[in-house]
FIBABA-62933 format. One line per field, with one value per atom (N, C-alpha, C): residue number from 1; residue in three letters; atom name; x, y, z. Coordinates in steps of 0.001 Angstrom, whole numbers. Layout:
BEGIN
n <- (NUM|...)
res <- (ala|...)
atom <- (CA|...)
px <- (X|...)
py <- (Y|...)
pz <- (Z|...)
END
This chain:
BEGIN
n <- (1|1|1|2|2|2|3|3|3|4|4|4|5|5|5|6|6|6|7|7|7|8|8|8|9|9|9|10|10|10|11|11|11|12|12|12|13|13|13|14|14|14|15|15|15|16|16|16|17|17|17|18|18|18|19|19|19|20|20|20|21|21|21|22|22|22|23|23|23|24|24|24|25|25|25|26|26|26|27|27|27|28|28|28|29|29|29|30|30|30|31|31|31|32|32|32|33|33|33|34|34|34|35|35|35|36|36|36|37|37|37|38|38|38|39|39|39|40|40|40|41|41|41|42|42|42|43|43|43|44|44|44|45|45|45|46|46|46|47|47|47|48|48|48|49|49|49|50|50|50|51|51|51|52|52|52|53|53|53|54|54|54|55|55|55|56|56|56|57|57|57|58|58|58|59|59|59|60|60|60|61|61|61|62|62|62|63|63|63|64|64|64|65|65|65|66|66|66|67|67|67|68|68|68|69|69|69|70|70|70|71|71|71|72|72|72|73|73|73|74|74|74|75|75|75|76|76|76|77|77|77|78|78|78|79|79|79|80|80|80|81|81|81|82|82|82|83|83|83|84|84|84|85|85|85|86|86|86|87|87|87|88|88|88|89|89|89|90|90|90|91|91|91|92|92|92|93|93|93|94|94|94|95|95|95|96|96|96|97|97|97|98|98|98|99|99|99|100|100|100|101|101|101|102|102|102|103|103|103|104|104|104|105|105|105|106|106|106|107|107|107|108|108|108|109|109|109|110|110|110|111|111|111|112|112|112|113|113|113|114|114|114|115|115|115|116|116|116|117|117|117|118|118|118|119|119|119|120|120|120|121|121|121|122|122|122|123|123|123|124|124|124|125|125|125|126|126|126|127|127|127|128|128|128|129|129|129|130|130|130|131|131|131|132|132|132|133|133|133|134|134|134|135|135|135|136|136|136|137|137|137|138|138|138|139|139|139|140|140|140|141|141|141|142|142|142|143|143|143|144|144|144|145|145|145|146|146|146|147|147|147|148|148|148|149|149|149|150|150|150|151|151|151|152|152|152|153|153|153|154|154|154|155|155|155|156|156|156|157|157|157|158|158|158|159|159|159|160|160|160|161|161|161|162|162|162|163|163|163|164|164|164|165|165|165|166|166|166|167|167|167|168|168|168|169|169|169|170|170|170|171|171|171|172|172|172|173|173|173|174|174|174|175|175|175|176|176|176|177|177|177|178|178|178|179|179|179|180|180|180|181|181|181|182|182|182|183|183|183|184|184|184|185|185|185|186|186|186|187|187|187|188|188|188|189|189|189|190|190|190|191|191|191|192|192|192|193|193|193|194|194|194|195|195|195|196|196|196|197|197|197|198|198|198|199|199|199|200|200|200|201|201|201|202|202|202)
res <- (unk|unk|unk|unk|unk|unk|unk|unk|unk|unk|unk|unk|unk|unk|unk|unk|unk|unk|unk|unk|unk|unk|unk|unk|unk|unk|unk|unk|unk|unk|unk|unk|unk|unk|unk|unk|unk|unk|unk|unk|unk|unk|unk|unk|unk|unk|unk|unk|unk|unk|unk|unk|unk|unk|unk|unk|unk|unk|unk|unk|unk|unk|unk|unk|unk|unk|unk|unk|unk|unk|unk|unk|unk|unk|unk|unk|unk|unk|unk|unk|unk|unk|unk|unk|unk|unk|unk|unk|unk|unk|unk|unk|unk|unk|unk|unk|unk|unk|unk|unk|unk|unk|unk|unk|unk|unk|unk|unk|unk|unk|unk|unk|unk|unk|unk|unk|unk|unk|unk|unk|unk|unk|unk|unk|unk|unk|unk|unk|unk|unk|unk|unk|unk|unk|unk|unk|unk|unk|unk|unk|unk|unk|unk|unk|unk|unk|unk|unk|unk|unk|unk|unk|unk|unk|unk|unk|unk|unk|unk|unk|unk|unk|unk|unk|unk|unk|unk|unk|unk|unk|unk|unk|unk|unk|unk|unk|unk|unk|unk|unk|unk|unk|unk|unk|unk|unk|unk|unk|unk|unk|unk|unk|unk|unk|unk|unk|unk|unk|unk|unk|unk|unk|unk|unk|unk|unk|unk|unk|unk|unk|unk|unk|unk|unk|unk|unk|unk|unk|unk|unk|unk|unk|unk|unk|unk|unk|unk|unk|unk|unk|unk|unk|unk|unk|unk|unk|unk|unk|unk|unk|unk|unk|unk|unk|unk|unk|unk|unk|unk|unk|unk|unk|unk|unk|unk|unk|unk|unk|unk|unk|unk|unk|unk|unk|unk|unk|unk|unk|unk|unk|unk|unk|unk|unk|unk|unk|unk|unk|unk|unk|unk|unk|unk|unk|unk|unk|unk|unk|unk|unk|unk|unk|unk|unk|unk|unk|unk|unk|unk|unk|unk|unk|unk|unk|unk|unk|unk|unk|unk|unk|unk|unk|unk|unk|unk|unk|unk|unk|unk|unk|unk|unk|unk|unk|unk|unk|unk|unk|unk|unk|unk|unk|unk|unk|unk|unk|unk|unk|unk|unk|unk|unk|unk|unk|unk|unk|unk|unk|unk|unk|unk|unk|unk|unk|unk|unk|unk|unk|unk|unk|unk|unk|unk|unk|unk|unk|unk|unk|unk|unk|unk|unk|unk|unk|unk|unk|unk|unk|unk|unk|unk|unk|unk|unk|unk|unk|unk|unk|unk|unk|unk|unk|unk|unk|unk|unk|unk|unk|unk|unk|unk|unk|unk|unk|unk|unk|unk|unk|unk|unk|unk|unk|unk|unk|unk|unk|unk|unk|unk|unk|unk|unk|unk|unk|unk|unk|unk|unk|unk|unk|unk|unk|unk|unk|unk|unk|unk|unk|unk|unk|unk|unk|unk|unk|unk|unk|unk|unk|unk|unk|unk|unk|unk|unk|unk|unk|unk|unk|unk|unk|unk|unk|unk|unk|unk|unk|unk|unk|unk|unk|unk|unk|unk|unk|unk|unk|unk|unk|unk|unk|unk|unk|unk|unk|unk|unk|unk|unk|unk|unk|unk|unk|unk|unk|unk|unk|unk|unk|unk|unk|unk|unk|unk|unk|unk|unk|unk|unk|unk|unk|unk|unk|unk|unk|unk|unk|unk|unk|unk|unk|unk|unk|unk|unk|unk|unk|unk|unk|unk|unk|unk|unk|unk|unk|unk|unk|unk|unk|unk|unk|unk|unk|unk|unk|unk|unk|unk|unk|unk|unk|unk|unk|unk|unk|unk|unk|unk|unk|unk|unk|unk|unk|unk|unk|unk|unk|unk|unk|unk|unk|unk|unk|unk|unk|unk|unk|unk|unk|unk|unk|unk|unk|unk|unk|unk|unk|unk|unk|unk|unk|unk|unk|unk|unk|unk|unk|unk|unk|unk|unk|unk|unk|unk|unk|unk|unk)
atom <- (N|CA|C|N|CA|C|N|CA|C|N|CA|C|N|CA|C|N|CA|C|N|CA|C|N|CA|C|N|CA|C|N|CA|C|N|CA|C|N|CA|C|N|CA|C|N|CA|C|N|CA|C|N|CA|C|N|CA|C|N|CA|C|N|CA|C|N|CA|C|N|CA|C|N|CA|C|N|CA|C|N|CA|C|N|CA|C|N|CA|C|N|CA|C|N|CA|C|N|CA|C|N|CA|C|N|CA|C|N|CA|C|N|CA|C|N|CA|C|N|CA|C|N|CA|C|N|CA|C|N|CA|C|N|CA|C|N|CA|C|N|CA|C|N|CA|C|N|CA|C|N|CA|C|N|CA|C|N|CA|C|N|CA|C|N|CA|C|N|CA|C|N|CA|C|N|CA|C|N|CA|C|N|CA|C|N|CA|C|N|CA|C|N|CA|C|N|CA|C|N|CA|C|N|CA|C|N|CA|C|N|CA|C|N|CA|C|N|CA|C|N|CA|C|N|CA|C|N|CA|C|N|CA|C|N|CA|C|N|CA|C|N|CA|C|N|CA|C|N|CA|C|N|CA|C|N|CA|C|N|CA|C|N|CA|C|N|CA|C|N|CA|C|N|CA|C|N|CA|C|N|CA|C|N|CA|C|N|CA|C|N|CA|C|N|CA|C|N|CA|C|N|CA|C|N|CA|C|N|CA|C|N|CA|C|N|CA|C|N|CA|C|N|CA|C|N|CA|C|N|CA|C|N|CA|C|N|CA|C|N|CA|C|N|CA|C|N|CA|C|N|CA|C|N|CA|C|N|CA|C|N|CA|C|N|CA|C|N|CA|C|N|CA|C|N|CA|C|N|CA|C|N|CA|C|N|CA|C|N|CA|C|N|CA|C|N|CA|C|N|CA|C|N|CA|C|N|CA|C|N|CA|C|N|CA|C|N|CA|C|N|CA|C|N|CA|C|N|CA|C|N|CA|C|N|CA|C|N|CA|C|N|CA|C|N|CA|C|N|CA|C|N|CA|C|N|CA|C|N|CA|C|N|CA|C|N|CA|C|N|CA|C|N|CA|C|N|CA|C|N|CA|C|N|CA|C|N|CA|C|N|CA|C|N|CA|C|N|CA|C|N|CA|C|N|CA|C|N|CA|C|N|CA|C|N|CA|C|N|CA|C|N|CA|C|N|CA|C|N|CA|C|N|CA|C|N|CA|C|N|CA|C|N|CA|C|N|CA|C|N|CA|C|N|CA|C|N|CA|C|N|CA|C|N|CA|C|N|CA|C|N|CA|C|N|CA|C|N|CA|C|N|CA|C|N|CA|C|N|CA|C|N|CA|C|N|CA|C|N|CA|C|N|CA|C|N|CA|C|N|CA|C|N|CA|C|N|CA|C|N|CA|C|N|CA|C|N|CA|C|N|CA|C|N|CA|C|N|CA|C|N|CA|C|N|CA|C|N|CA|C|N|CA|C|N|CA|C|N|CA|C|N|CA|C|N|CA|C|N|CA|C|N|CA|C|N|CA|C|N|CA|C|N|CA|C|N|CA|C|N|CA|C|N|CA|C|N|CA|C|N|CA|C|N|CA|C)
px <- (112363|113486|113261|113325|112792|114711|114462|115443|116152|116994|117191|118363|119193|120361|120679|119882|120372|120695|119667|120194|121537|122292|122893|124388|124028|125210|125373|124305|124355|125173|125182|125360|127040|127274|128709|129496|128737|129484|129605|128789|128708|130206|129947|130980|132735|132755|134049|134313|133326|133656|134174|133333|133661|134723|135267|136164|137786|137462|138800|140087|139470|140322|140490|139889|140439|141662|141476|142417|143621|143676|145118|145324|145004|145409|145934|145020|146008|147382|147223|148872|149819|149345|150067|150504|149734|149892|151202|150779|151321|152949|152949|154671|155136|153911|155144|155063|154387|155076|155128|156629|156624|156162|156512|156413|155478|154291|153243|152359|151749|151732|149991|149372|148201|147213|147227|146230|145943|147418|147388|146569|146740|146124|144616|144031|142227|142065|142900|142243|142101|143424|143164|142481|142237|141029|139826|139461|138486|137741|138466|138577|137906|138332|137715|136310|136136|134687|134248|134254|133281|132912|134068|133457|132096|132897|132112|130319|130663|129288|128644|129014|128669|127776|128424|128539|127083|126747|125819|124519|125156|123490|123162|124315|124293|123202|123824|123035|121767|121606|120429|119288|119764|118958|118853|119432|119458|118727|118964|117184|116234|116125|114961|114175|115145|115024|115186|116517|116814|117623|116529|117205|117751|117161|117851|118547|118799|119661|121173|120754|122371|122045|121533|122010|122458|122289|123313|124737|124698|126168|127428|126303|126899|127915|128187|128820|130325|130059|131279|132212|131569|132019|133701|133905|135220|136194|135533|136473|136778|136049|136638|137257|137039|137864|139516|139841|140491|141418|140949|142113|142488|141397|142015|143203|143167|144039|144787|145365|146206|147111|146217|146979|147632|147177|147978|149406|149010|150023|151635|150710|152180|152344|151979|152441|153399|153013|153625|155241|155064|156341|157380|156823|157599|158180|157308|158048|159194|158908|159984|161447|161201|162128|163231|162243|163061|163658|163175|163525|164614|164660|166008|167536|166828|167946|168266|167575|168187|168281|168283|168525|168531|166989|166594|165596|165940|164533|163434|163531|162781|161549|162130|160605|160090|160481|159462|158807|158856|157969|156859|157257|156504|155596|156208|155246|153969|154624|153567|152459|152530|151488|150793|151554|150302|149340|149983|149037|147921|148455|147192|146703|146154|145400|144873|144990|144863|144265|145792|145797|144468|144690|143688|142464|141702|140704|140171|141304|140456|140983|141824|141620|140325|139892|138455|137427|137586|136589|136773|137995|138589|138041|138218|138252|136552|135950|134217|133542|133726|132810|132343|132964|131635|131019|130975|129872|128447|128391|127291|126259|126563|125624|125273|125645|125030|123850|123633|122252|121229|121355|120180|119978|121332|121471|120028|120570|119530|118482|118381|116482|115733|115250|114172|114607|115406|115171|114684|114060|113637|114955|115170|115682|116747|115580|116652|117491|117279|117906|118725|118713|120070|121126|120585|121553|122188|121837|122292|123002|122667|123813|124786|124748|125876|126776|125957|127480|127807|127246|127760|129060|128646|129668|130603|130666|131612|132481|132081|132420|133428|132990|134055|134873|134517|136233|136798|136261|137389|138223|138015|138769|139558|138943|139904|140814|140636|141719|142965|142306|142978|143996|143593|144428|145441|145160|146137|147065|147089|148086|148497|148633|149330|150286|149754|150390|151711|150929|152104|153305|152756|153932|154694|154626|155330|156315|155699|156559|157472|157209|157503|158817|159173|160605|161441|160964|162067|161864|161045|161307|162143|161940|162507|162560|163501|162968|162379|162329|161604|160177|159449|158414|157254|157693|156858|156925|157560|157416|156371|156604|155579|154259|154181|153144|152202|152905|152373|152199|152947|152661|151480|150896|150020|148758|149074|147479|147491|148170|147890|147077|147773|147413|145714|145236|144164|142918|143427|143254|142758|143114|143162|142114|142474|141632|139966|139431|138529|137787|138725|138213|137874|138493|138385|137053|137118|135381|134629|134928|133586|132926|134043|133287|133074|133996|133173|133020|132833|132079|130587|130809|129159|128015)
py <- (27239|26687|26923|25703|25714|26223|26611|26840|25002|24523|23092|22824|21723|21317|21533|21084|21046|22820|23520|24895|25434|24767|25439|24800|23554|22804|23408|23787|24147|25342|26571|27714|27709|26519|26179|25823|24734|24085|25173|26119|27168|28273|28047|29343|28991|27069|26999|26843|26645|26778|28012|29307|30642|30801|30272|30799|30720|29557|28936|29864|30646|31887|32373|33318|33732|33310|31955|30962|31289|30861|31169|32327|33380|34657|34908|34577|35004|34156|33110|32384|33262|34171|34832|36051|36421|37665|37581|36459|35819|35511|35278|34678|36239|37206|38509|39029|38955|39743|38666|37796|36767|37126|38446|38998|39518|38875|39408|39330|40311|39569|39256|38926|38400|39282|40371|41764|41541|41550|41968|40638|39140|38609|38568|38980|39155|40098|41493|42490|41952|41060|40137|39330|38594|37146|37931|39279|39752|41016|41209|41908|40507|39634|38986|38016|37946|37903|38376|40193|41252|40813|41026|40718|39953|38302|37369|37247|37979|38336|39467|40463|41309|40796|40409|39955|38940|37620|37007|37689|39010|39732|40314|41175|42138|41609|40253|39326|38686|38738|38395|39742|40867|41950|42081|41713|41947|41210|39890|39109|39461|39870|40861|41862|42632|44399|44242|43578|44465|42890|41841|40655|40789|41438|41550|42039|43164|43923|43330|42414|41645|40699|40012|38739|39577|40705|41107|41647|41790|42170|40568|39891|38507|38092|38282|38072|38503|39478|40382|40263|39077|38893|38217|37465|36790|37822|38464|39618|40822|41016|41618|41126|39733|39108|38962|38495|38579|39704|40920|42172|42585|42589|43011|42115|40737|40156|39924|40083|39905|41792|42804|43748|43828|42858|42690|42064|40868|39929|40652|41176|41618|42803|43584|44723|43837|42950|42031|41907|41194|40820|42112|42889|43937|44413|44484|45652|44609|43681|42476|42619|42700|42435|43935|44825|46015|46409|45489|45647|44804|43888|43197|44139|44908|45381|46539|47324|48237|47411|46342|45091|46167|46736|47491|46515|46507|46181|47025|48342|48910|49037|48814|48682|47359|46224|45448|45540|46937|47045|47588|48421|49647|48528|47501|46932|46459|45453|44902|46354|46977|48164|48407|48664|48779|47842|46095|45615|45641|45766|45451|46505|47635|48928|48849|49180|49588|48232|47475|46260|45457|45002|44513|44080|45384|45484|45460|45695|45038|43505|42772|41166|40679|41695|41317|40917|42316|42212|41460|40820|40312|38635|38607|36610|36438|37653|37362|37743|38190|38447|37854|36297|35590|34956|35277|34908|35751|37142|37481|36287|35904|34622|33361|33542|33021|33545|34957|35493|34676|33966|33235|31613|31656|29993|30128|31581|31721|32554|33091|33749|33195|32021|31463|31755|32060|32372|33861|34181|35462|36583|37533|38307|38183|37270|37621|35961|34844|33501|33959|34495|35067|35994|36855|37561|36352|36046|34209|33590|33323|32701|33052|34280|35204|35314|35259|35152|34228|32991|32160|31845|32000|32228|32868|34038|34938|34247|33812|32964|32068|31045|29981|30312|31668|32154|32859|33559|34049|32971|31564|30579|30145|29832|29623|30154|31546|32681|32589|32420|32619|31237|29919|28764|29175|29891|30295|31174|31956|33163|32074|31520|30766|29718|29033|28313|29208|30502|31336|31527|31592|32774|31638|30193|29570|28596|29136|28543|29950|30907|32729|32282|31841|31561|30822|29861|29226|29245|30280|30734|32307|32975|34135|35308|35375|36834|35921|34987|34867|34578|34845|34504|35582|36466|37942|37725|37222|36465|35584|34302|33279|33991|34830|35232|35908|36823|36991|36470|35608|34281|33386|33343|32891|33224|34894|35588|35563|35735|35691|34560|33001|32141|31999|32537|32739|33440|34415|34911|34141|33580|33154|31991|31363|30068|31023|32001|32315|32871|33279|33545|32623|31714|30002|29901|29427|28611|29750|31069|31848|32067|31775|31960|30568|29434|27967|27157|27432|26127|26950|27966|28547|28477)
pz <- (58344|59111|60596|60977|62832|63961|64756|65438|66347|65380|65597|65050|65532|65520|63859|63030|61263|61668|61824|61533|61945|63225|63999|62876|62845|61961|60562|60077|58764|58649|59989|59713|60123|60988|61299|60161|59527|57965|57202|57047|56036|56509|58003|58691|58174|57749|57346|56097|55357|54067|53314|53982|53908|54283|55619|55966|55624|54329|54210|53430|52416|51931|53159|54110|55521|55940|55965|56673|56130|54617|53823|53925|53798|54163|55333|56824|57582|57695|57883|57179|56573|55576|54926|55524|56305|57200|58342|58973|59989|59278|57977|57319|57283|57184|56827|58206|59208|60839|61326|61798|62564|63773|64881|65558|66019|65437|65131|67013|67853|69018|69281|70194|70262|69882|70429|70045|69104|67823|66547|65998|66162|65962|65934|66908|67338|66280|65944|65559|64170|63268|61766|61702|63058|62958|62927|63926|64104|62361|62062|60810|59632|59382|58985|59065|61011|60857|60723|60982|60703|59188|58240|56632|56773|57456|56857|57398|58519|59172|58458|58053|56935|55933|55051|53766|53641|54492|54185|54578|55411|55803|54480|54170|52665|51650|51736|50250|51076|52336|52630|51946|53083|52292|51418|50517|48842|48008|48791|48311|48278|49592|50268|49597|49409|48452|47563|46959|45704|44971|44767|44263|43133|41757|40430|40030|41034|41068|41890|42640|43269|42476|41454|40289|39388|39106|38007|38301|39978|40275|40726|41102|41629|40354|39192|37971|37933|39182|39146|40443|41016|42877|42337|41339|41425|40392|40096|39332|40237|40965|42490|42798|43638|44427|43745|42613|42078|42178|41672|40994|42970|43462|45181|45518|45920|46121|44959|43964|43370|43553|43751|44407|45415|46503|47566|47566|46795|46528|45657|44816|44241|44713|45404|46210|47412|48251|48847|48642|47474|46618|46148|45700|45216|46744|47646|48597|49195|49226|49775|48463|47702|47068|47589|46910|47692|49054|49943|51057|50840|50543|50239|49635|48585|47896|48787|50229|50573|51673|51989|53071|54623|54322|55829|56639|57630|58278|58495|58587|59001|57622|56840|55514|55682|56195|56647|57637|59001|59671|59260|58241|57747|56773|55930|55564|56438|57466|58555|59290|58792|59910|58538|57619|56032|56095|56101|56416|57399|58153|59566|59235|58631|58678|57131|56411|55056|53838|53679|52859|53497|55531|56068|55247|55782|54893|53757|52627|51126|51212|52304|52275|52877|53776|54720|53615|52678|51623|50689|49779|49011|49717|50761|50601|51575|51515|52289|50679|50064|48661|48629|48125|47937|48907|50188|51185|50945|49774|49353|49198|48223|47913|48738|49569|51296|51518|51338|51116|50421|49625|49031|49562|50133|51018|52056|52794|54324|53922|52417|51962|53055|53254|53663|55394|56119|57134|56997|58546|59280|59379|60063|60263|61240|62170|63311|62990|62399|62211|61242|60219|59081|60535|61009|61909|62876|63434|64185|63043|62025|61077|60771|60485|60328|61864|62585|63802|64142|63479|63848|62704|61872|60619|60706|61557|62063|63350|64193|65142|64794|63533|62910|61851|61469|61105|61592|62574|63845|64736|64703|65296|64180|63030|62070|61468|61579|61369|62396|63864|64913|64412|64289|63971|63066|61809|60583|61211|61686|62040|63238|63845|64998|64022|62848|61789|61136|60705|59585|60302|61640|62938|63119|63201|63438|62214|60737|59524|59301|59545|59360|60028|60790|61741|60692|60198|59225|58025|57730|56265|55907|57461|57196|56090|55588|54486|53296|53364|51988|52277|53265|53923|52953|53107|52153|50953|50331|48757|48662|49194|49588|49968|50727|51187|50087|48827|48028|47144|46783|46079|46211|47596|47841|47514|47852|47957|46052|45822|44264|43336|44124|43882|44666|45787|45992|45416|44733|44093|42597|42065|41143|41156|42674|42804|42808|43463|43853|42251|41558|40077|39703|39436|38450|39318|40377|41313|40731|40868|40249|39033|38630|37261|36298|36341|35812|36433|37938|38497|39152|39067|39293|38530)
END
């Protein structure tokens, strides 16, 4: 692979296909802190390129080193993906409901800071999993063109993230408390979608 426009496009097309679980997630983020302010945004858009820039190096190296050993784990990428976000989701839901019944606000702040710290990160990992197997997309590049792919991949879901949380923050206003329901409703349903593609359309 020569350093040329197919490459640069390829690693862009690749950067949104990955990135599209991202996308729905932060949406979802964005419905449970309407309030959510710009910082906090970079640090959720940025949390998710790290994954996705991660992740296709991981499975690059893994071609590399230790290929049979990542085809026998690749079996298990949507059964991860799965049980993580479906923990989120209904952790989501439950704490919403309860916050309802002691009708505090202050447990939906406490929710929104769980997220951005803790939850964050197993969504980083939860919706980049299967960008592992991107690793065998870019095998045939060098070292330093997989590292270039990967940021570039990182690049177009840090804008696309950034688009979703500007989307959620602005449906989050007129959906109000039922926004954290939906929200886990969603990741659940993401969840679910990322199982089904993994396991019978692979």
């Amino acid at each position: 692979m020569d350093w040329n426009f197919i490459f640069f496009a390829n690693s862009a097309l690749l950067g949104i296909g990955l990135a599209m679980d991202a996308f729905s997630v932060s949406i979802v983020n964005a419905l449970s802190e309407p309030n959510m302010k710009p910082q906090r945004q970079c640090l959720i858009a940025g949390v998710y390129a790290f994954f996705q820039f991660m992740m296709p190096m991981i499975g690059w190296l893994c071609v590399h080193w230790v290929a049979e050993t990542f085809k026998a784990f690749q079996k298990f990428i949507p059964w991860i993906a799965l049980i993580l976000l479906l923990f989120i989701g209904v952790k989501m839901i439950v704490e919403s409901i309860q916050s309802k019944e002691k009708n505090c606000g202050e447990t939906q702040n406490e929710s929104a800071r769980s997220l951005a710290f803790g939850a964050l990160l197993i969504q980083g990992i939860a919706t980049s999993i299967d960008a592992l197997s991107v690793g065998f997309t870019i095998a045939e590049y060098g070292l330093c063109m997989a590292i270039v792919a990967s940021l570039i991949i990182a690049a177009v879901t840090f804008g696309i993230c950034m688009t979703g949380l500007l989307i959620g923050k602005a449906a989050s206003q007129k959906l109000s408390s039922r926004a954290q329901i939906l929200g886990g409703t969603i990741l659940i349903f993401i969840g679910l979608e990322i199982f089904v593609r993994g396991v019978f359309f692979n």
